[in-house]
C-alpha positions as CSV (number, residue, x, y, z in Angstrom):
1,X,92.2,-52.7,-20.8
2,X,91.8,-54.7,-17.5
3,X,88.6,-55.5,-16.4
4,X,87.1,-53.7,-13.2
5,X,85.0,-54.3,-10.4
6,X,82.9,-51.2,-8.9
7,X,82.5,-51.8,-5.4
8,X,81.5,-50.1,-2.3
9,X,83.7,-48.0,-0.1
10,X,83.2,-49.2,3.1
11,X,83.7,-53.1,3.5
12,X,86.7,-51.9,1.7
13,X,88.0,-49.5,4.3
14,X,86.8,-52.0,7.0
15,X,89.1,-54.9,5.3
16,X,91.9,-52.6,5.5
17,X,91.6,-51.3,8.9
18,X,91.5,-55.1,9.7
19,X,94.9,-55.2,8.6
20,X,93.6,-57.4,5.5
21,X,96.0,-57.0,1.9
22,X,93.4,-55.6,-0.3
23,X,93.4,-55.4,-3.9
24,X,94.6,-51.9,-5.4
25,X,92.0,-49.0,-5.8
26,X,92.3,-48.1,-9.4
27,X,89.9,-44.7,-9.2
28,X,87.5,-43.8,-6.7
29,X,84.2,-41.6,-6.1
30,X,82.7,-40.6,-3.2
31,X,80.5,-44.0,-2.9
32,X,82.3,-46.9,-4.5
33,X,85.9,-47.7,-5.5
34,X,87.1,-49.2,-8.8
35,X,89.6,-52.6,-8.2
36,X,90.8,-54.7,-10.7
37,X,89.0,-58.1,-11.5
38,X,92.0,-60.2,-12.1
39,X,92.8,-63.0,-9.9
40,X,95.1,-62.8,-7.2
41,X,95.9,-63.7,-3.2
42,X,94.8,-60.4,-2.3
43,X,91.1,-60.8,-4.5
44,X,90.8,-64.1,-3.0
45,X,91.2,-63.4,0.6
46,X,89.1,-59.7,0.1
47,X,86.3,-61.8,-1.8
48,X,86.7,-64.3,1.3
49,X,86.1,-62.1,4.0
50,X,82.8,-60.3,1.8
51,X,81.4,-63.4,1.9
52,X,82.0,-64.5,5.7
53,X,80.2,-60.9,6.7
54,X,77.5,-61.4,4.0
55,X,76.8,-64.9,5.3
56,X,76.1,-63.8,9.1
57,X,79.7,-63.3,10.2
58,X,78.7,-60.3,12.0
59,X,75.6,-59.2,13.4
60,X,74.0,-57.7,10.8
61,X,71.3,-56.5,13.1
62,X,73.9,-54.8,15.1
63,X,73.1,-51.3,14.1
64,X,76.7,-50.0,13.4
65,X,77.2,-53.5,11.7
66,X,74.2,-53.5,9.5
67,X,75.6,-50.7,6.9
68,X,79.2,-52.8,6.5
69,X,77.2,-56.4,5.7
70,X,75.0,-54.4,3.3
71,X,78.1,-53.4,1.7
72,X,79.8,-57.0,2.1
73,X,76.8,-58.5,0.6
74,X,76.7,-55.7,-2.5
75,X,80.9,-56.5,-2.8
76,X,79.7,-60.1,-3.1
77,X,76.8,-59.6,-5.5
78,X,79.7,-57.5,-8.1
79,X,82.5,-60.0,-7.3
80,X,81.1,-63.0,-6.8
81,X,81.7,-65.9,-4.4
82,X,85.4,-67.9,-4.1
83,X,85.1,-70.8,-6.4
């Protein structure tokens, strides 16, 4: 079985929305999707743009920002940073 990240729903949406290639959602609940760990472009540039929000890429004291860096920040903390 492939290994699989849990992650939360919305920096996921947001990376869509952005137009972003995102990694496929394997199964989903109402809070967090589940997206396969393996390496690829897509992973690389979705784990990318996690850390740039994370890392004050967006005003995280922004009030509509704030819940979308928590959730960058989270994606990071279950995916990890690009190597």
């Amino acid at each position: 079985m492939t290994k699989l990240y849990r992650i939360p729903k919305c920096y996921y949406i947001d990376h869509e929305e952005c137009g972003c290639e995102a990694p496929e959602v394997v199964k989903a609940t109402k809070q967090h999707y589940w997206i396969s760990a393996e390496d690829c472009p897509e992973l690389y540039e979705f784990r990318s743009r996690a850390h740039f929000y994370a890392t004050g890429g967006i005003d995280a004291e922004t009030p509509y920002l704030s819940g979308l860096v928590a959730s960058a920040k989270a994606t990071i903390k279950v995916i990890g940073k690009n190597n």
